[in-house]
N, C-alpha and C positions, 0 to 999 in steps of 0.2 A: 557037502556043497552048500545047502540049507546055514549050518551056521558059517560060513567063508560069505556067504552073501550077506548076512542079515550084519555082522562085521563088517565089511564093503560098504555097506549100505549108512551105516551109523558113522562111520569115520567121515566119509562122503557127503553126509546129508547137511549137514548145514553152510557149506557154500556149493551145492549143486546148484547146477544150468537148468531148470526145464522148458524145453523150448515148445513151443505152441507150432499150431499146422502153421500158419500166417510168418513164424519165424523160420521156419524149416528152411533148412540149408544142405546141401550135399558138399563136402569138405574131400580133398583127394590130398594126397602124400608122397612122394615119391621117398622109399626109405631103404638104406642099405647099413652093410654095415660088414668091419674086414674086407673093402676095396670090394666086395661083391657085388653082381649086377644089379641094382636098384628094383626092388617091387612097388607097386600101388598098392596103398591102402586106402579107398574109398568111406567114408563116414556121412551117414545118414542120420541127421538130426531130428529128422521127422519120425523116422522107425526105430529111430535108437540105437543103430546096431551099424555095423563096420564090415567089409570081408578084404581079401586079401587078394591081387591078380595071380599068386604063385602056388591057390589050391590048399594055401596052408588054413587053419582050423577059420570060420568066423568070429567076429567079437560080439558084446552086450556094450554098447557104449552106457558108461557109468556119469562119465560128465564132460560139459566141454564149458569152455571159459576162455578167457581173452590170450591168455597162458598156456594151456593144455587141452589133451584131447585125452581122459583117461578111458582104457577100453580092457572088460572082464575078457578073459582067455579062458575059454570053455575047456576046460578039461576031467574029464571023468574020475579019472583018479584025483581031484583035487576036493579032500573030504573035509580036510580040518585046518585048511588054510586057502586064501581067494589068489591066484596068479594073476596079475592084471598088469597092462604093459600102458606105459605115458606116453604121448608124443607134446612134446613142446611146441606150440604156436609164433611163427616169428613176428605177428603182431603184439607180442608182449614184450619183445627186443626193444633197443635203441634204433642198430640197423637190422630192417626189415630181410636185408639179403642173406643174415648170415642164417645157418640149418640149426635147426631145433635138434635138441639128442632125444633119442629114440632109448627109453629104459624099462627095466623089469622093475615089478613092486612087487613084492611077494608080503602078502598081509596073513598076520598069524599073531599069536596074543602079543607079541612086541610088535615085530613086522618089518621090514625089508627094505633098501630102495638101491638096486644095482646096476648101473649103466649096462646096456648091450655093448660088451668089447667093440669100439669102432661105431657103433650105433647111430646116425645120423638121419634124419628126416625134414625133406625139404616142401613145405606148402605149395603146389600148385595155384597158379592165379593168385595165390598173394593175398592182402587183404590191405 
């Protein structure tokens, strides 16, 4: 997990967000995906970190941008590669209305990027 982060980190680090106390923002999501009942995913800019209202695992938020919300997926078994899932921002759209896609990034020496079948995530409150 050590090298999947330190890779995470490196790919990530030169257009990361770091937000300060004074910028801290609480961001929420409503995301679904296969016509399935919509969850929240709440994102904490101040603590860096994400959870989920449907009990599923927490995040390590890795960056957020005018674009995207990228959030690490803690997972145990994940030794020699970092699983981390994107949410698109509809502030980085034309129109504001339409849903950001909600995807998998699976980072490994080449490395990944695969929509969630259906995947959709909608901003709360907007921006």
């Amino acid at each position: 997990m050590a090298k999947a982060l330190r890779l995470c980190g490196a790919l990530l680090s030169a257009g990361a967000v770091l937000t300060s106390a004074a910028n801290a923002e609480v961001l929420s999501f409503q995301c679904s995906w296969d016509q399935k009942a919509p969850l929240t995913i709440t994102v904490d800019t101040g603590s860096m970190s994400a959870s989920r209202d449907d009990g599923g695992n927490p995040y390590r938020v890795i960056k957020v941008s005018k674009w995207g919300v990228w959030l690490l997926v803690d997972q145990p078994s994940n030794v020699i590669a970092a699983a981390v899932q994107m949410i698109e921002r509809s502030s980085g759209f034309d129109d504001p209305s339409d849903p950001g896609k909600w995807a998998d990034v699976i980072i490994s020496i080449t490395g990944s990027v695969s929509p969630i079948e259906g995947g959709k995530c909608w901003e709360r409150g907007g921006r």
